[in-house]
Backbone as CSV, one residue per row, in Angstrom:
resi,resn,N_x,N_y,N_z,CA_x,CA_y,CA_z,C_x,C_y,C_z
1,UNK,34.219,-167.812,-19.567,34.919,-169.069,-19.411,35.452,-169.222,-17.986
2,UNK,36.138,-168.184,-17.131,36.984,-168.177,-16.455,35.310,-168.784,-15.089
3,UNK,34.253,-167.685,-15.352,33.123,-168.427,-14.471,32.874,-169.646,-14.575
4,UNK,33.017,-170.101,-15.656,32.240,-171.473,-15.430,33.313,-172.820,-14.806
5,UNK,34.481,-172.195,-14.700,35.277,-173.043,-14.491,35.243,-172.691,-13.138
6,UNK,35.509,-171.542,-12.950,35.141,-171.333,-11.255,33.873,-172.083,-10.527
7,UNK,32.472,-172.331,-11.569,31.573,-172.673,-10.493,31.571,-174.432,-11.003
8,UNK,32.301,-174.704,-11.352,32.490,-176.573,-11.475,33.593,-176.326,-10.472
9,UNK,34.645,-175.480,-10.069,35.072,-175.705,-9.039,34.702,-175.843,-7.517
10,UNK,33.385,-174.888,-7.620,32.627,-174.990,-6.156,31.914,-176.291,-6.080
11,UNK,30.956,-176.259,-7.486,30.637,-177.616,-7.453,31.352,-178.620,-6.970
12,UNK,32.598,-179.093,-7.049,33.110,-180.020,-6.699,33.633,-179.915,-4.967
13,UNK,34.132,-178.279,-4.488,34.605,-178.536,-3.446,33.196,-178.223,-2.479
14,UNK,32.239,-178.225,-2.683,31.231,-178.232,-1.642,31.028,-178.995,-1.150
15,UNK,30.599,-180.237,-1.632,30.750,-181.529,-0.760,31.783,-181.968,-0.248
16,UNK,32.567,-181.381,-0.295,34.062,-181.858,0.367,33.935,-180.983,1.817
17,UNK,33.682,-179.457,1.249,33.806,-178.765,2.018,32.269,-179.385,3.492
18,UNK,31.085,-179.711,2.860,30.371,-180.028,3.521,30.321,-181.363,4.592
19,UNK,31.127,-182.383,3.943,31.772,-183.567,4.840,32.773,-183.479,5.652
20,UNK,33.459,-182.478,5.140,34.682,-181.870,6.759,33.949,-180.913,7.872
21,UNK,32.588,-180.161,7.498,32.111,-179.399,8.653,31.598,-180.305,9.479
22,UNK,30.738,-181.429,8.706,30.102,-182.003,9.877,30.225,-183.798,9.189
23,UNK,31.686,-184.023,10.245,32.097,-185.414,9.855,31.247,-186.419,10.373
24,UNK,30.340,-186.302,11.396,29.864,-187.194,11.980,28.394,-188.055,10.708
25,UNK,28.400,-187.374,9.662,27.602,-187.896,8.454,28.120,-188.970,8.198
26,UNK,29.215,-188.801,7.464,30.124,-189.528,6.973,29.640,-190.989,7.900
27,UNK,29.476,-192.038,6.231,29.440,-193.531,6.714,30.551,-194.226,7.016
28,UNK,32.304,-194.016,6.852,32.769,-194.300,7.286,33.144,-193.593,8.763
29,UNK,32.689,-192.974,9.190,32.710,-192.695,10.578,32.071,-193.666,11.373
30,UNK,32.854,-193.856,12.610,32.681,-195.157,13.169,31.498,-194.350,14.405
31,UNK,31.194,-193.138,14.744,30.536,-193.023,15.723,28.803,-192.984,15.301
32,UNK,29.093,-192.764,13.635,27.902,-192.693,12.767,27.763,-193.776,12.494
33,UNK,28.128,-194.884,12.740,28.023,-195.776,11.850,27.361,-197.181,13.393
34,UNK,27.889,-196.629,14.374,27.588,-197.046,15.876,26.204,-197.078,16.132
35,UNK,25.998,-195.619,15.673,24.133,-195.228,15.601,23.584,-195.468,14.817
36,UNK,23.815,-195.650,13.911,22.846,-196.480,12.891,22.806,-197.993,13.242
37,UNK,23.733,-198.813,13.910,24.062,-200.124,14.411,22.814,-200.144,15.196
38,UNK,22.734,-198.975,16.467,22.113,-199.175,17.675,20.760,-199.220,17.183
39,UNK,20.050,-198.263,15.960,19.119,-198.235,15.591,18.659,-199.159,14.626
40,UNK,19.130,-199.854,14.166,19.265,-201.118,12.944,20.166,-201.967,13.588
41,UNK,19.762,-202.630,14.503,21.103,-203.800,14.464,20.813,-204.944,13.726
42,UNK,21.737,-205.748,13.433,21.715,-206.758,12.277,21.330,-208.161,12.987
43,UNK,20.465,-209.132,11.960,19.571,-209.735,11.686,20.274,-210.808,12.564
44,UNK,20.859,-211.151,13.238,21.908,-212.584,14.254,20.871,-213.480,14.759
45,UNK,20.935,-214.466,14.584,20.018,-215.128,15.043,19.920,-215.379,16.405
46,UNK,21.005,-215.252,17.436,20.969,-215.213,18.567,20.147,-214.179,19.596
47,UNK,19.687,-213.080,18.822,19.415,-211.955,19.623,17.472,-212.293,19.777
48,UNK,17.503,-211.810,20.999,16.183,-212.638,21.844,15.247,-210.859,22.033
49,UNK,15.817,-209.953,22.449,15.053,-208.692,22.383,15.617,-207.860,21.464
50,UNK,14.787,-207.066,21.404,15.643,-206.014,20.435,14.946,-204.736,20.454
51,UNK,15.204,-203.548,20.743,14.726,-201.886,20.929,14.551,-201.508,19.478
52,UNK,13.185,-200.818,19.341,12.315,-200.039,18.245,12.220,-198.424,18.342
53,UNK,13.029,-197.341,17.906,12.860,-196.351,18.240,11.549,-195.757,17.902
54,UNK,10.699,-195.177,18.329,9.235,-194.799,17.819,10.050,-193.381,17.306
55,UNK,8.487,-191.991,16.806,9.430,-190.848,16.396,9.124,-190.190,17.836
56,UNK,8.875,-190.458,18.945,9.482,-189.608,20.304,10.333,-190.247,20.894
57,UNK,11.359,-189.160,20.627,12.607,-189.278,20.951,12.905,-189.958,22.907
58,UNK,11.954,-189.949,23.592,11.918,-190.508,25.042,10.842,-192.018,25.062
59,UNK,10.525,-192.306,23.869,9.958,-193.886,24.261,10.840,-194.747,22.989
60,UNK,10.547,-195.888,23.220,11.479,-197.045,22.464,10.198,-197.999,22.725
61,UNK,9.934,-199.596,21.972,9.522,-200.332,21.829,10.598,-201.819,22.263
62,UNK,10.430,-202.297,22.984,11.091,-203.529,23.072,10.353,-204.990,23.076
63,UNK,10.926,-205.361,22.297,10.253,-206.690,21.242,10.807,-207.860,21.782
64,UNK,10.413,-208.991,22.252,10.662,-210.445,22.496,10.468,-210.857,20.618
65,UNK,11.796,-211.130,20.266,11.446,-211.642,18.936,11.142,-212.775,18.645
66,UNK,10.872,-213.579,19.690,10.736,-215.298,19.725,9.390,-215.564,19.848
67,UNK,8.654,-214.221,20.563,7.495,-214.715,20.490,6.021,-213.673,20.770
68,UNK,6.778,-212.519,20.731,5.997,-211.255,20.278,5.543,-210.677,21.411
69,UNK,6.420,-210.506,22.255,5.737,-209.870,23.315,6.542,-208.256,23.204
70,UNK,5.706,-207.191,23.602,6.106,-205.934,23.681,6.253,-204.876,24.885
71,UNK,7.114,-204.346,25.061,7.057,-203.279,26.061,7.464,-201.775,25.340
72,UNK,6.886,-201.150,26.242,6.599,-199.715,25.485,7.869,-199.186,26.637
73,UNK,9.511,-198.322,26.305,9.959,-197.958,27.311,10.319,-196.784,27.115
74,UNK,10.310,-196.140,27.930,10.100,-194.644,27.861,11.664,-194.421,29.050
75,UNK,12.323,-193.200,28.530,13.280,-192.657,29.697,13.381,-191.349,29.594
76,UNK,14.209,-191.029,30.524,14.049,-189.476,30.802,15.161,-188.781,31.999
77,UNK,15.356,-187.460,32.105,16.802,-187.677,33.058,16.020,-187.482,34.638
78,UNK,14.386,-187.567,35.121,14.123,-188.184,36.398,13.932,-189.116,36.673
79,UNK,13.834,-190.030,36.928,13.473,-191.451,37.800,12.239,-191.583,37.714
80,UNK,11.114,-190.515,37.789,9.855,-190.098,37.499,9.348,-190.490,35.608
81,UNK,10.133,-190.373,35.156,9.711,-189.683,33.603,10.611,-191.083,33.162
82,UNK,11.120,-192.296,33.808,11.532,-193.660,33.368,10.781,-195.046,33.808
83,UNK,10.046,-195.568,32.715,9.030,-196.566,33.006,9.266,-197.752,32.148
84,UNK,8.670,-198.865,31.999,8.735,-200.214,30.880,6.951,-200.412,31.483
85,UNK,6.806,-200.296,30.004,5.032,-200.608,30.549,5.088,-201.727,29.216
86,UNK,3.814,-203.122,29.457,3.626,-203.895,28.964,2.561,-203.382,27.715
87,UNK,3.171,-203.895,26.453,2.133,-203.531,25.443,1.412,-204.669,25.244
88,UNK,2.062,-205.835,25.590,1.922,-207.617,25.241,2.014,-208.271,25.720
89,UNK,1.680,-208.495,27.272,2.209,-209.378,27.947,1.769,-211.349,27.561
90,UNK,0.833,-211.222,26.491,0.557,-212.660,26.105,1.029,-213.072,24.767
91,UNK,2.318,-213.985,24.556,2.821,-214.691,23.901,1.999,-214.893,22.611
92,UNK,2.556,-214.826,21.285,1.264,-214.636,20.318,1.490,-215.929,19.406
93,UNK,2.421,-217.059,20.309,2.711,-217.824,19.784,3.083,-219.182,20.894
94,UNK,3.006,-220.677,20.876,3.143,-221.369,21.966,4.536,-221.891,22.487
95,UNK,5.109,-221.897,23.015,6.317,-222.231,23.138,6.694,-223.092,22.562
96,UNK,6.523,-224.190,22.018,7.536,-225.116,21.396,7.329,-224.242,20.026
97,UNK,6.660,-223.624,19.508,7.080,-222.809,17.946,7.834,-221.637,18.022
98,UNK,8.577,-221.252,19.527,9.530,-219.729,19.397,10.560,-220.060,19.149
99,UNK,11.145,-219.025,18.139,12.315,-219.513,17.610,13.064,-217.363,17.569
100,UNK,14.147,-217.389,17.923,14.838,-216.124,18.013,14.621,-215.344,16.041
101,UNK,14.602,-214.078,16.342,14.130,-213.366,15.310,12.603,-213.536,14.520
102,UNK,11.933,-214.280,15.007,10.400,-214.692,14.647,9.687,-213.379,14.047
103,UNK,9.934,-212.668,15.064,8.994,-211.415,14.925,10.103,-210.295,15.184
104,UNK,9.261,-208.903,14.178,10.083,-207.771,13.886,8.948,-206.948,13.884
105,UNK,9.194,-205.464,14.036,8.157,-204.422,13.668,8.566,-203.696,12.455
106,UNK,7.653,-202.927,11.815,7.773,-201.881,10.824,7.037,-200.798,11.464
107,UNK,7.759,-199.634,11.129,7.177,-198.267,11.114,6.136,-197.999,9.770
108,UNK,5.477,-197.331,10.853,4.757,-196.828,9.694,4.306,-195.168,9.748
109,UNK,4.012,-194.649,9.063,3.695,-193.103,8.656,3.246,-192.085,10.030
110,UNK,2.201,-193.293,10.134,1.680,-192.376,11.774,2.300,-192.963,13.149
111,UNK,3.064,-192.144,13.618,4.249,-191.815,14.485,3.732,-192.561,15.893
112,UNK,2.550,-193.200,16.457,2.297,-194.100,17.532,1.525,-195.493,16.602
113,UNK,1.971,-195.834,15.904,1.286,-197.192,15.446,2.299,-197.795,14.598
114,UNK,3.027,-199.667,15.183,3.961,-199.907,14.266,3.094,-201.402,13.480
115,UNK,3.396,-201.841,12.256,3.013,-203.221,12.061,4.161,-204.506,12.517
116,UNK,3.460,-205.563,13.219,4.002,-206.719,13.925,3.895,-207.724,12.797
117,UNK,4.980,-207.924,12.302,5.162,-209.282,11.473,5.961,-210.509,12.311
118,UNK,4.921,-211.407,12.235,5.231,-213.050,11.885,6.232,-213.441,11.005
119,UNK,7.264,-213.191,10.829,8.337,-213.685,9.588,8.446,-214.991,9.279
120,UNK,7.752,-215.917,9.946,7.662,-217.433,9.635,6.443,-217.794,9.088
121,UNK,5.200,-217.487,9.235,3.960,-217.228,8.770,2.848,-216.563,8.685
122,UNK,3.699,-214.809,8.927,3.462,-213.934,8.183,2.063,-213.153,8.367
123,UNK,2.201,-213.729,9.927,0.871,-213.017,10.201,1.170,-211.717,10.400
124,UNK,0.387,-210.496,10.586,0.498,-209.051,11.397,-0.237,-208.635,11.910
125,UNK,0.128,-208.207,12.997,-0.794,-207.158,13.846,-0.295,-205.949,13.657
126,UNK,-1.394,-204.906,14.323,-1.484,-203.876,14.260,-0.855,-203.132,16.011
127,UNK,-0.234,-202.522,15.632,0.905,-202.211,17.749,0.683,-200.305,17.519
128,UNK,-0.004,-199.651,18.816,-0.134,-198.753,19.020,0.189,-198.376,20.330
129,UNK,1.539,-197.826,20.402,1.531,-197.229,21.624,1.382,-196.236,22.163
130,UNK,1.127,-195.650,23.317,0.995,-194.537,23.423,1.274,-194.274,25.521
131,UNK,1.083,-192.504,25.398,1.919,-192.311,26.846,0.675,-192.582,27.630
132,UNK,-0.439,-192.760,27.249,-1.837,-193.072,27.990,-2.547,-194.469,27.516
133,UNK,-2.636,-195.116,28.467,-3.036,-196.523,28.569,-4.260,-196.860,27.890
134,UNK,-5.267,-196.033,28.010,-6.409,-196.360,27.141,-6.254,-196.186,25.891
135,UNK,-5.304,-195.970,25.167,-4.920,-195.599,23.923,-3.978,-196.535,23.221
136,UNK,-3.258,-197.304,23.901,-2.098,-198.718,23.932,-3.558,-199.666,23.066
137,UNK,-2.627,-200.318,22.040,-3.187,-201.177,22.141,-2.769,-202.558,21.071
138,UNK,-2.961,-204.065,20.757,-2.522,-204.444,19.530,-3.667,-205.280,19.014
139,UNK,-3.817,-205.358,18.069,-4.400,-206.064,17.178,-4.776,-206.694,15.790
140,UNK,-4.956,-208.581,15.469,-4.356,-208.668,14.175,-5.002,-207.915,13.470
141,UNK,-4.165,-208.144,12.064,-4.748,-207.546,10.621,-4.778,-209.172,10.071
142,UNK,-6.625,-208.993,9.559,-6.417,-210.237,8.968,-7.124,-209.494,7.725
């Protein structure tokens, strides 16, 4: 008896004990909660670019959401190893139809290729970036 009451006691203080070692989990933590902001920021209709973390940790994706243009940006702590290279430089849409938040990316499984949605009519392309240029590339999915 005296065990089992002992291990519903661990049971219970482990997660306690595990959210005080490493507070920065914790969703009410405001510095955790900052980074998830920076990485998800919310849907405002005002916002005109917006950064895509890929899974290497030194490039990002930056999105014209009005009208789908992409840059692939990469940083690093030389001056050497920090670039903005064009994934898109042609508008995938005509100017009088851009409208802020138009377009968004999704991740997907394989770690240099995201899908480009149309959120107004829902078209997608296919966005591959990569640290070598012949390998960049986008194209629809029809």
């Amino acid at each position: 008896m005296k065990k089992c009451i002992l291990l519903i006691i661990c049971l219970f203080a482990l997660p306690t004990t595990y959210a005080n070692k490493y507070p920065y989990k914790s969703e009410s933590n405001p510095i955790y909660k900052t980074l998830n902001e920076n990485i998800f920021p919310p849907s405002d209709d005002d916002i005109i670019y917006r950064l895509f973390p890929t899974q290497n940790m030194w490039n990002f994706i930056k999105l014209n959401t009005r009208n789908g243009q992409m840059w692939q940006i990469q940083y690093g702590s030389k001056e050497s190893d920090r670039s903005e290279t064009s994934l898109n430089s042609v508008p995938l849409i005509i100017k009088d139809k851009e409208a802020n938040n138009r377009f968004t990316l999704y991740p997907t499984q394989n770690s240099y290729i995201f899908i480009l949605l149309d959120q107004l009519d829902g078209r997608t392309w296919q966005v591959q970036w990569s640290t070598e240029a012949q390998n960049r590339l986008i194209t629809p999915i029809k």
